[in-house]
C-alpha positions in Angstrom: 37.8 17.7 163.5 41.3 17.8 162.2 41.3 18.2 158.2 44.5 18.9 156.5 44.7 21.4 153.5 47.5 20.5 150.8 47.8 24.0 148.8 48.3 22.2 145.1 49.3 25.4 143.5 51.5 23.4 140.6 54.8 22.3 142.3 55.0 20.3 145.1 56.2 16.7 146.0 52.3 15.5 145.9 52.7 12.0 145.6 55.2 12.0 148.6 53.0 13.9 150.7 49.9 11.8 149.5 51.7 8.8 150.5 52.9 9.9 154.2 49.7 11.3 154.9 47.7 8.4 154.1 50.3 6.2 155.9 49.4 8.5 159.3 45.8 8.1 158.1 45.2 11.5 158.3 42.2 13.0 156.6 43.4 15.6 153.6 42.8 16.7 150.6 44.8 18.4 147.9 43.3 21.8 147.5 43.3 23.6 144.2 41.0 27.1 145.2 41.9 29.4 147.6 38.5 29.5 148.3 38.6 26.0 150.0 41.1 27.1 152.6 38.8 28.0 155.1 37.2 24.8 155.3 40.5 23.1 156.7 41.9 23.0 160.1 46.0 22.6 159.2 47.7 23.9 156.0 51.1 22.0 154.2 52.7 24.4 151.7 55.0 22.3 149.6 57.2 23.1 147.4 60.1 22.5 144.7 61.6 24.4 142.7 62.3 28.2 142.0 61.2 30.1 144.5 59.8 33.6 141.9 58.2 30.5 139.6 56.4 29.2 143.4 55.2 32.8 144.1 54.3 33.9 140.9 52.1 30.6 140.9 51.1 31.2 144.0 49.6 34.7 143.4 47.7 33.9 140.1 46.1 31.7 141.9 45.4 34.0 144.8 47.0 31.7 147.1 49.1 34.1 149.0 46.5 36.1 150.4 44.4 33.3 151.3 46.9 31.9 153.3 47.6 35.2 155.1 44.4 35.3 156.4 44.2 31.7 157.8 47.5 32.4 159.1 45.9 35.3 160.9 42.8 33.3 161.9 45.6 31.0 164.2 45.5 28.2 161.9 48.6 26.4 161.4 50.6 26.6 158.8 53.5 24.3 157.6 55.7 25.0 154.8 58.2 22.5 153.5 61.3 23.0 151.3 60.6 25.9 149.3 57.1 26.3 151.1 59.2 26.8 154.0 61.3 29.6 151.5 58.4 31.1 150.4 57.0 32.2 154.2 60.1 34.6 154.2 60.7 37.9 153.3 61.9 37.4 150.1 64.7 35.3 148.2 67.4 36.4 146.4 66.8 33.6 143.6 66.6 34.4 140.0 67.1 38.5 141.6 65.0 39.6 144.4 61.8 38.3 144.9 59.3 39.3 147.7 57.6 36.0 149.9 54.8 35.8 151.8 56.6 38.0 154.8 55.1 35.5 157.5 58.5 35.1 159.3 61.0 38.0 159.6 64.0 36.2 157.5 65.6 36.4 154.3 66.5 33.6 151.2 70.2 33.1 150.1 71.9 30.9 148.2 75.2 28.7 150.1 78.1 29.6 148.6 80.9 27.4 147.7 83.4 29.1 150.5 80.4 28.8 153.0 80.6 24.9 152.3 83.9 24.3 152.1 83.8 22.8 149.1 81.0 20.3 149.8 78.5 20.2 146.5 75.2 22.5 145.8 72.7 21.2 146.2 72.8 20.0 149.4 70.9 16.2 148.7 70.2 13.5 151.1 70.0 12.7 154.4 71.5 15.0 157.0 71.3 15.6 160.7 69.1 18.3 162.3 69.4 19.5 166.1 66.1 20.7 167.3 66.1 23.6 169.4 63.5 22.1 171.4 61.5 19.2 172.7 58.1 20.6 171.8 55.5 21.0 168.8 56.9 19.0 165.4 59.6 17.7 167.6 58.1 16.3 170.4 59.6 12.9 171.8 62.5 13.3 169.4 66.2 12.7 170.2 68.8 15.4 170.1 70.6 14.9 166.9 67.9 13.4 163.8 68.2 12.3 160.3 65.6 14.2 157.5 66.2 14.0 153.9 67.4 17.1 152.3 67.7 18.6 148.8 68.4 22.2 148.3 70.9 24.9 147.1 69.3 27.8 149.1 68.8 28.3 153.0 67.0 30.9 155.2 68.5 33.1 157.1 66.1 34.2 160.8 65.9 37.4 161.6 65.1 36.5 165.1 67.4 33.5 166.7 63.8 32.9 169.1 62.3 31.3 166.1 65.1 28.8 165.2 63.5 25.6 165.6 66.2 23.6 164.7 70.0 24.1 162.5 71.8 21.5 160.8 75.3 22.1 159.2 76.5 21.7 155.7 79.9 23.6 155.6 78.5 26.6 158.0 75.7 25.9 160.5 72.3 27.3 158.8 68.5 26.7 159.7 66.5 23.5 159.0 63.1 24.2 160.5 61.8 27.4 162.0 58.7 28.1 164.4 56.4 31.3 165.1 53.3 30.8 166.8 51.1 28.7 164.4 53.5 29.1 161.5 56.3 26.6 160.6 58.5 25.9 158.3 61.2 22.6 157.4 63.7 23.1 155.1 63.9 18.8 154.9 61.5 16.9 153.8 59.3 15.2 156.3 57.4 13.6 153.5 60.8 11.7 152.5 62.6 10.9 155.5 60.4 7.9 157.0 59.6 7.6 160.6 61.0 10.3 161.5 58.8 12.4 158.7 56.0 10.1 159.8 56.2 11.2 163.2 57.0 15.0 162.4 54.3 15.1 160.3 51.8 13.4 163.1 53.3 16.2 165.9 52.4 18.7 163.3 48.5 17.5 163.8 48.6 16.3 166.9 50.5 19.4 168.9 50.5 22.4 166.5 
C-alpha cells in the first residue's frame, strides 16, 4: 500500500502540499519523528527558505540520517524547492553549508550577469523541458509550465541525472533524477494540473 511521508521538519509549503495531495486523494500524513519514516512507502521533502536554517533543522531533528537510510532501502524520495537543494552536496548560501550528499551536485546563487538582468528571485510560472518521457513526467508535453520561486539553482555533477532544465537568463536545472531519488526545483504543489499530475507520476511510477 502506497502511503506518503511529508517530512514536517518546520519549513515547508504544508498547506500547499496538504491541499494537492488530498486533491489526488492520496493517503499521507505529515510526519514529525524520524522514527515514523519507515512506516511510509514515498517520502516529499519540502522546503522554503535558507538552505543552513533547512539543514540545521533537519539534523536536530535527526532527519537527515533517517532519510539516508530509506533512501538506501530504495524508497523514493522527492525533494521540492529547497528539499530538492538540500539532497546536494552542499550550498553556498549564507557560506558553505554541507547537504544531505544524495546527488553529486553543488548549490549556487544566479548572478545578475547570469540573468541578464532579469530579477532574483526567479518567481512565477516558467517553462521546464523534461529530458524525458518517463517517471514524474510521464504523458507530459515537451515544453511545461511549473510555478517557480527561487534565488538559488543546482548545478549536476553528472548531465545523466538532468531530468529536466528551464532557462532564466542561462539555462540551469529544474528537476533532477537518480534511481529512487528526485528532486524539483518548481513547485508541483503550486502549479495545478500539471503539479497534480507530477505529483500522481511520482506515486504511481516512481
Amino acid at each position: 500500500m502506497k502511503r506518503i511521508a511529508v517530512v514536517n521538519y518546520g519549513i515547508g509549503n504544508l498547506k500547499s502540499i496538504s491541499n494537492a495531495l488530498s486533491h489526488l486523494e492520496q493517503d499521507f500524513s505529515f510526519v514529525e519523528s524520524q522514527e515514523n519514516l519507515s512506516e511510509y512507502s514515498h517520502i516529499i521533502l519540502p522546503g522554503v527558505g535558507s538552505y543552513k536554517v533547512g539543514m540545521n533543522l533537519l539534523r536536530r531533528k535527526k532527519f537527515d540520517s533517517a532519510i539516508l537510510a530509506e533512501v538506501n532501502k530504495g524508497k523514493p524520495l522527492l525533494g521540492i524547492c529547497l528539499g530538492m537543494q538540500m539532497l546536494a552536496n552542499r550550498s553556498s548560501e549564507d557560506g558553505e553549508t554541507k547537504g544531505l550528499a544524495l546527488i553529486n551536485a553543488e548549490v549556487d546563487i544566479f548572478s545578475k550577469n547570469e540573468v541578464g538582468g532579469l530579477k532574483i528571485p526567479h518567481v512565477g510560472f516558467d517553462t521546464i523541458r523534461p529530458i524525458s518521457k518517463t517517471g514524474i513526467f510521464a504523458g507530459f508535453k515537451d515544453q511545461v509550465d511549473f510555478y517557480f520561486t527561487h534565488s538559488y539553482r543546482v548545478l549536476c555533477s553528472n548531465k545523466s541525472e538532468i531530468a529536466s532544465e528551464s532557462t532564466y537568463g542561462i539555462k540551469y536545472v529544474s528537476a533532477f533524477c537518480k534511481d529512487n531519488i528526485i528532486g524539483t526545483q518548481f513547485h508541483p504543489e503550486k502549479s495545478q494540473k500539471n503539479g497534480l499530475r507530477l505529483l500522481k507520476n511520482f506515486t504511481n511510477y516512481c
